[in-house]
C-alpha positions as CSV (number, residue, x, y, z in Angstrom):
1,X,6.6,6.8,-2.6
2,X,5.6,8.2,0.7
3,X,7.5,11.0,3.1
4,X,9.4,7.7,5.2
5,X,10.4,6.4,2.2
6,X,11.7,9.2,0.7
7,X,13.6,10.3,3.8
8,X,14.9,6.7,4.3
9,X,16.6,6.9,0.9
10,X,18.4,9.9,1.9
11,X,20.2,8.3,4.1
12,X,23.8,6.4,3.1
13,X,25.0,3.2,3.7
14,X,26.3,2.1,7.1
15,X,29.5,3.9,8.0
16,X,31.0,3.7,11.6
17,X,31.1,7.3,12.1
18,X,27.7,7.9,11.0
19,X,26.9,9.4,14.3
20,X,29.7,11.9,14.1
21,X,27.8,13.2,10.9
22,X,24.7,13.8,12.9
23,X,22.5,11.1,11.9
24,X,20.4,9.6,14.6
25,X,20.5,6.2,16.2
26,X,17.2,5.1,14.0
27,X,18.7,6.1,11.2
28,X,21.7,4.3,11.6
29,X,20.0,1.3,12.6
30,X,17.6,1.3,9.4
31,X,21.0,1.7,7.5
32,X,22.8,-0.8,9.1
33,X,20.0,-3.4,8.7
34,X,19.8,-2.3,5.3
35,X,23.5,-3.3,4.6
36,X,22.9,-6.5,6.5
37,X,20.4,-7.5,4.4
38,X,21.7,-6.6,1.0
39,X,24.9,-8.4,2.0
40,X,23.2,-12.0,3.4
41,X,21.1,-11.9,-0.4
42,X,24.2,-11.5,-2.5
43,X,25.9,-14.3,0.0
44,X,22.7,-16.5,-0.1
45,X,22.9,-16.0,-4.2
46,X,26.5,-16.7,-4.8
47,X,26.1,-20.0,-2.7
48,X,22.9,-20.5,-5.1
49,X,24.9,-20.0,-7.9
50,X,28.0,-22.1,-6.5
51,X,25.4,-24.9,-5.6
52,X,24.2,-24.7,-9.2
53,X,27.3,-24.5,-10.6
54,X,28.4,-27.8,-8.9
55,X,25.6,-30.0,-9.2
56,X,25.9,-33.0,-11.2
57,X,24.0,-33.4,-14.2
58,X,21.0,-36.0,-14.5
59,X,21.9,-38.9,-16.6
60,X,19.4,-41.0,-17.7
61,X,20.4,-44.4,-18.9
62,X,18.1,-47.3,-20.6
63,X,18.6,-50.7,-21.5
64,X,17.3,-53.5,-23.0
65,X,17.7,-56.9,-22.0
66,X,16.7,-59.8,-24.4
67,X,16.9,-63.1,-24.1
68,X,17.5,-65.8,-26.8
């Protein structure tokens, strides 16, 4: 882990008054992406498992016809 990333995680999630608390406008961008992103994955993966959840199953069917 290098000095960025280690100072990156430091920093909280996304708050509205983060720049009351001193942080500065890079840092509240990187954490605001950071909440952006981690919400859209857990949205993308609930519609994956929805999706899933709803799909039909595959049924196969086979038949023989014979004539006498």
């Amino acid at each position: 882990m290098g000095i960025f990333e280690y100072l990156d995680s430091k920093i909280p999630d996304y708050y509205p008054t983060m720049y009351k608390d001193g942080y500065t406008p890079e840092q509240i961008l990187y954490s605001a992406r950071r909440k952006i992103v981690r919400e859209y994955e857990a949205r993308k993966e609930a519609q994956r498992a929805e999706a899933e959840a709803n799909e039909i199953p595959e049924v196969r069917i086979t038949s023989k016809v014979v004539i006498k």
